[in-house]
N, CA, C and O atoms as a GROMACS GRO file, in nm:
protein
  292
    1UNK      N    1   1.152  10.398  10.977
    1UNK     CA    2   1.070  10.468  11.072
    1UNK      C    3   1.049  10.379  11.194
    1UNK      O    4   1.042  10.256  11.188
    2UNK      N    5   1.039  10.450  11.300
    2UNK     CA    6   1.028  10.381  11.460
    2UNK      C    7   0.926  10.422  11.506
    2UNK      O    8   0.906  10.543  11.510
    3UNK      N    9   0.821  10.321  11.558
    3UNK     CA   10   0.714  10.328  11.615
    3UNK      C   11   0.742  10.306  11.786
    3UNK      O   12   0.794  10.197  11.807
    4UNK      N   13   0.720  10.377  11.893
    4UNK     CA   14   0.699  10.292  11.987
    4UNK      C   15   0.584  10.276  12.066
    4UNK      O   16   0.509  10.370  12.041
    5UNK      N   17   0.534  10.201  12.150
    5UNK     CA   18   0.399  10.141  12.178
    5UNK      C   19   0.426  10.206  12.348
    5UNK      O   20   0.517  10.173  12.423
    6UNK      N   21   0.320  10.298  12.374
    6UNK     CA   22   0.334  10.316  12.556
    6UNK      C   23   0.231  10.257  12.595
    6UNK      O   24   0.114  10.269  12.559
    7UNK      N   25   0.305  10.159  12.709
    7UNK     CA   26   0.228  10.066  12.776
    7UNK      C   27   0.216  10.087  12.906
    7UNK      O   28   0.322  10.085  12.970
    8UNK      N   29   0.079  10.113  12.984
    8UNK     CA   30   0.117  10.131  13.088
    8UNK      C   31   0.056   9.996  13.196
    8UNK      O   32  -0.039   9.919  13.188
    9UNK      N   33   0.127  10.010  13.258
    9UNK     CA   34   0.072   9.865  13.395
    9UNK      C   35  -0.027   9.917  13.501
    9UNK      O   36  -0.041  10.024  13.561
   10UNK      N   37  -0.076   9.823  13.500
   10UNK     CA   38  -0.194   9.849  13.620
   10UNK      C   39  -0.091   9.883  13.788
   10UNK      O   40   0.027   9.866  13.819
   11UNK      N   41  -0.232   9.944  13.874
   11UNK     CA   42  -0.130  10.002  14.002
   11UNK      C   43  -0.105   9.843  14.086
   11UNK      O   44  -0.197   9.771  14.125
   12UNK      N   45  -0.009   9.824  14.095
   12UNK     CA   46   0.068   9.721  14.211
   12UNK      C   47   0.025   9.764  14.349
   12UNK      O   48   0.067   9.874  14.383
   13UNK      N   49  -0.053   9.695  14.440
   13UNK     CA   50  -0.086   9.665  14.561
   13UNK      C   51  -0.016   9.563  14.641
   13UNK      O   52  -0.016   9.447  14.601
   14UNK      N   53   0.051   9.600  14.761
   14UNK     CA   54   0.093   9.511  14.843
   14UNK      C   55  -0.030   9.512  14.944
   14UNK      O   56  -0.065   9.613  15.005
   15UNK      N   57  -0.094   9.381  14.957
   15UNK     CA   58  -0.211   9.381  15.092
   15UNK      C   59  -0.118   9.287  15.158
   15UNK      O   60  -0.134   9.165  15.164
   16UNK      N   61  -0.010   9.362  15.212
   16UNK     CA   62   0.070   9.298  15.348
   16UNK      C   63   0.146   9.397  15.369
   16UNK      O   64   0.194   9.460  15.275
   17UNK      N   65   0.173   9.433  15.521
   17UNK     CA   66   0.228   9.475  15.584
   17UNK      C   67   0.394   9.452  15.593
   17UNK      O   68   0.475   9.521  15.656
   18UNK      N   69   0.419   9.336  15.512
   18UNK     CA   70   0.565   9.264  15.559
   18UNK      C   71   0.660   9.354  15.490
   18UNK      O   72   0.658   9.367  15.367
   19UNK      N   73   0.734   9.409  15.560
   19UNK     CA   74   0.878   9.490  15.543
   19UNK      C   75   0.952   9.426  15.435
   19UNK      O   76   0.982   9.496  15.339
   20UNK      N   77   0.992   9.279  15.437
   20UNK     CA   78   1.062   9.201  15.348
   20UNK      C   79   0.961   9.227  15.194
   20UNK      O   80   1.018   9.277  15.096
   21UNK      N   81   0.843   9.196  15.188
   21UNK     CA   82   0.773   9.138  15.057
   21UNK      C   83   0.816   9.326  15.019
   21UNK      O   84   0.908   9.344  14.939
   22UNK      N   85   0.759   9.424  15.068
   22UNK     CA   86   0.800   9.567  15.034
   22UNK      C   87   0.945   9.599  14.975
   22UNK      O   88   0.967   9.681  14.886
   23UNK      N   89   1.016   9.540  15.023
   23UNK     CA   90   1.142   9.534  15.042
   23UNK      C   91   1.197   9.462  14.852
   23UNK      O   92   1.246   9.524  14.757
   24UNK      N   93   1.167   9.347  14.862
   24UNK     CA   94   1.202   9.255  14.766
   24UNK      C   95   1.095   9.362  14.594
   24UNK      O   96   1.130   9.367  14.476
   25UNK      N   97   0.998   9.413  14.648
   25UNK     CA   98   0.930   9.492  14.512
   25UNK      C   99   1.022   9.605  14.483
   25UNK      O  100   1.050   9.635  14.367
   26UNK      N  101   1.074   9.675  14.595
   26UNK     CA  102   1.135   9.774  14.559
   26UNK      C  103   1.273   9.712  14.523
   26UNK      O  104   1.315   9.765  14.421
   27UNK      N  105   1.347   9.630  14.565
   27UNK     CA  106   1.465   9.597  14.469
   27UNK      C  107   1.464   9.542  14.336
   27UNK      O  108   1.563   9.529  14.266
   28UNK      N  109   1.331   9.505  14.302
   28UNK     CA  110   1.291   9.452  14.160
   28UNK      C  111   1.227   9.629  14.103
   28UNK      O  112   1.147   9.622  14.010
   29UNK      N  113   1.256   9.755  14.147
   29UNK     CA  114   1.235   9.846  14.123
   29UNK      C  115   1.084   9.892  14.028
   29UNK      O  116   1.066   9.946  13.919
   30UNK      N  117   0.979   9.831  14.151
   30UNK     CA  118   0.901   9.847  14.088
   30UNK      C  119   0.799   9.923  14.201
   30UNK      O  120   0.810   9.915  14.324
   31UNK      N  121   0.679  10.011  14.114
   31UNK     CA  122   0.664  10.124  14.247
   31UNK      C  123   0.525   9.998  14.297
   31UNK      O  124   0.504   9.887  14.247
   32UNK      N  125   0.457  10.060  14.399
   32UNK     CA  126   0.366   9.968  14.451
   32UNK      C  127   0.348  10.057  14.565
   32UNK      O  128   0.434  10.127  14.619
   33UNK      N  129   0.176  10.040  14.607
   33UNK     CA  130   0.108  10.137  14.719
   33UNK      C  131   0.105  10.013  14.822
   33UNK      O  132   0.146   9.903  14.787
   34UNK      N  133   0.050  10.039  14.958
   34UNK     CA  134   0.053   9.914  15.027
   34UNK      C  135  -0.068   9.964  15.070
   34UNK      O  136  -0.094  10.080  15.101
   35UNK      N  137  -0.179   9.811  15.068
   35UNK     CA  138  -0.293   9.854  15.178
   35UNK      C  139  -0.379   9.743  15.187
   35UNK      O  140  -0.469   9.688  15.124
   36UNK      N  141  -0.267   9.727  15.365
   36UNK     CA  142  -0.288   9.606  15.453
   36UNK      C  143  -0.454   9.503  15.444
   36UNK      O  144  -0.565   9.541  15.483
   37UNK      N  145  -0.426   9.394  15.391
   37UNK     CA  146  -0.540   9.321  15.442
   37UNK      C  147  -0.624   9.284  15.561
   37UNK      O  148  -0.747   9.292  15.568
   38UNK      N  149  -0.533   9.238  15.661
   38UNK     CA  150  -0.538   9.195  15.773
   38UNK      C  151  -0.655   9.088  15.759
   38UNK      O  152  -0.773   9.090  15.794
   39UNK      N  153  -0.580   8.999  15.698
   39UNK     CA  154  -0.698   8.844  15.715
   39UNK      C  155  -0.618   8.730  15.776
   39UNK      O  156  -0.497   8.712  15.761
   40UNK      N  157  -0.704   8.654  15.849
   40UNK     CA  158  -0.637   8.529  15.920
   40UNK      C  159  -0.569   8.448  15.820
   40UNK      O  160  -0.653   8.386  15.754
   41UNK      N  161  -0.434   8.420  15.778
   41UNK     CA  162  -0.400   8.374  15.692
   41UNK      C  163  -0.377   8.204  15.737
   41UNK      O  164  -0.322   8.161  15.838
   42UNK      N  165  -0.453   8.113  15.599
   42UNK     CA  166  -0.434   8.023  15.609
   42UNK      C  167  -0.348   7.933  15.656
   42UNK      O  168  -0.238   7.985  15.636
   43UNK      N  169  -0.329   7.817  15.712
   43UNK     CA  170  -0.209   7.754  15.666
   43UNK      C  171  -0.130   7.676  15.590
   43UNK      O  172  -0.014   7.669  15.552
   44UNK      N  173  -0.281   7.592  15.574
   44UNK     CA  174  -0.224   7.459  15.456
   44UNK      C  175  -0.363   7.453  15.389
   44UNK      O  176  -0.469   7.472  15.448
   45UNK      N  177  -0.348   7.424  15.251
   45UNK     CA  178  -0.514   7.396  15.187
   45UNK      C  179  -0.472   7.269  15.175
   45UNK      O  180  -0.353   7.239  15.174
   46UNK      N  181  -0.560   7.193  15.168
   46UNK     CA  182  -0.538   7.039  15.064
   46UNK      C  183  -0.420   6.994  15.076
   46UNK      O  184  -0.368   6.921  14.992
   47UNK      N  185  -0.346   7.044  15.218
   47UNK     CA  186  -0.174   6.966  15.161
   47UNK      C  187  -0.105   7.013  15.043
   47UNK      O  188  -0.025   6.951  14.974
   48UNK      N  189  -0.153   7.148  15.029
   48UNK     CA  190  -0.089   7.174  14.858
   48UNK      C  191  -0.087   7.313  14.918
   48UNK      O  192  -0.177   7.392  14.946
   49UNK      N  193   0.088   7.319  14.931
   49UNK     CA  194   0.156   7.503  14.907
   49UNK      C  195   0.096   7.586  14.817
   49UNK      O  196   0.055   7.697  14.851
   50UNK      N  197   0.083   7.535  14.682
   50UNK     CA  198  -0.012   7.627  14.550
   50UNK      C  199  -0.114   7.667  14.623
   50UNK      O  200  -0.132   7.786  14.650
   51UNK      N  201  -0.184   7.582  14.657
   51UNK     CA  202  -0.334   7.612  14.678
   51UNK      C  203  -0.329   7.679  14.811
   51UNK      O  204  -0.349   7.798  14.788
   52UNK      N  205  -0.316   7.664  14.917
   52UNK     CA  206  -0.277   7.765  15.021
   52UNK      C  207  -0.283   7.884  14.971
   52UNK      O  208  -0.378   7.961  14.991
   53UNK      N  209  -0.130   7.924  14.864
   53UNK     CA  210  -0.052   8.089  14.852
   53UNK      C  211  -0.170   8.103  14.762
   53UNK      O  212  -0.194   8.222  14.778
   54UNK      N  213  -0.247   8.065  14.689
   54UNK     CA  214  -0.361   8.100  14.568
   54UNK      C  215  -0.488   8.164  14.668
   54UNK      O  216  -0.557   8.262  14.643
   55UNK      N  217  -0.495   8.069  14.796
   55UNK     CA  218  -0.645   8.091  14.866
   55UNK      C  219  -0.582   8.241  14.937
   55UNK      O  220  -0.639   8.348  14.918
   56UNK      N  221  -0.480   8.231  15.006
   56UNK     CA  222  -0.430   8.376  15.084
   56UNK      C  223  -0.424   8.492  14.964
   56UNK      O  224  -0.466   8.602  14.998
   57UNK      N  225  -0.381   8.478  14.843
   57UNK     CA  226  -0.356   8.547  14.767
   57UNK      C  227  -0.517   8.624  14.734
   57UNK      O  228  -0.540   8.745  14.740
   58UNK      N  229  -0.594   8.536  14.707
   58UNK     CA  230  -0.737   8.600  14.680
   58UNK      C  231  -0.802   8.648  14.803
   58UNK      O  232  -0.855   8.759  14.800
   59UNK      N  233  -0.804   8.587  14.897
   59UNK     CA  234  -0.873   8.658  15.047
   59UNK      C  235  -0.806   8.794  15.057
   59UNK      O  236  -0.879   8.887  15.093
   60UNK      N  237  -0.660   8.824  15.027
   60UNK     CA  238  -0.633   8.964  15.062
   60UNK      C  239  -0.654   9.040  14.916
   60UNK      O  240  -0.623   9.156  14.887
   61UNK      N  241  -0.710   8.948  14.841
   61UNK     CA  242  -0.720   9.101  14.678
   61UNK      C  243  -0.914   9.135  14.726
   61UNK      O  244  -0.972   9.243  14.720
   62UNK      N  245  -0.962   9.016  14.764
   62UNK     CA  246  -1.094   9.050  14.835
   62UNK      C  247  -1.125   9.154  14.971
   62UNK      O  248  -1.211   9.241  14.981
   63UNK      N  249  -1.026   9.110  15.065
   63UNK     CA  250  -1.004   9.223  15.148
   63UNK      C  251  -0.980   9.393  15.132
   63UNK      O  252  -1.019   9.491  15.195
   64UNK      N  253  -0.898   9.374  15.020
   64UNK     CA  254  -0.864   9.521  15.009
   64UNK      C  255  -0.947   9.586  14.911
   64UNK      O  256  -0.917   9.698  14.868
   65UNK      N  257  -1.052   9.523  14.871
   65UNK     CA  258  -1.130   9.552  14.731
   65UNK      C  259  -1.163   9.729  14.766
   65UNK      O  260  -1.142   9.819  14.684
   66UNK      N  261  -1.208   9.745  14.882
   66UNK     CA  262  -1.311   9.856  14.938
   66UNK      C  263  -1.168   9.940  14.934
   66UNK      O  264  -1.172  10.049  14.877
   67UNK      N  265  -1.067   9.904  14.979
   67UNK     CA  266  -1.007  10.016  14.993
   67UNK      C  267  -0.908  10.077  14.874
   67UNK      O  268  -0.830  10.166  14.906
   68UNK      N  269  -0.913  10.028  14.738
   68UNK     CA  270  -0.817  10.082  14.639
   68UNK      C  271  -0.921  10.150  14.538
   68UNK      O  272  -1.037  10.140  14.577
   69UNK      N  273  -0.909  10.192  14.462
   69UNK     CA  274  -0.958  10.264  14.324
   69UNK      C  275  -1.005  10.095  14.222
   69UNK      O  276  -0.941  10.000  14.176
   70UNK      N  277  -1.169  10.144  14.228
   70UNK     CA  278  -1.232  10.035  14.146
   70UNK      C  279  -1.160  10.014  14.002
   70UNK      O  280  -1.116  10.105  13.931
   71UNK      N  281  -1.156   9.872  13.972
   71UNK     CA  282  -1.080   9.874  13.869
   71UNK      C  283  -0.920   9.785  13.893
   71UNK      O  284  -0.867   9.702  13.820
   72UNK      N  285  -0.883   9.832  14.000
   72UNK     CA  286  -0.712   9.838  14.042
   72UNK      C  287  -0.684   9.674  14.103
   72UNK      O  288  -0.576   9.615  14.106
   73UNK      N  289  -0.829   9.620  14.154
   73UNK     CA  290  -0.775   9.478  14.227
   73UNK      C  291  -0.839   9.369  14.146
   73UNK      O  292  -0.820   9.251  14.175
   0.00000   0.00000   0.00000
């Protein structure tokens, strides 16, 4: 006997505008809504790339909080 398990994924948000990052989700064929952050994006934290893409990464899941379905960011 075969069981199978439906799993579903939470909704994928792009909070960027960039044609490429859109671009690169949909060739990894995966669906995703877009809705733009528009925050001054950092440049360097601490001298550390991680920490930079980690601080931009949370300023735009904070940015877009108001605008997706509670729950989703």
């Amino acid at each position: 006997m075969s069981s199978s398990i439906c799993r579903t994924r939470p909704p994928l948000w792009l909070a960027s505008e960039s044609p490429r990052r859109a671009q690169l989700l949909q060739g990894l064929g995966l669906k995703f809504q877009i809705a733009p952050a528009h925050i001054d994006e950092l440049e360097l934290v601490a001298n550390s790339v991680e920490a930079t893409v980690t601080e931009n990464s949370h300023q735009k899941a904070l940015a877009i909080l108001s605008k997706v379905p509670a729950g989703d960011v």
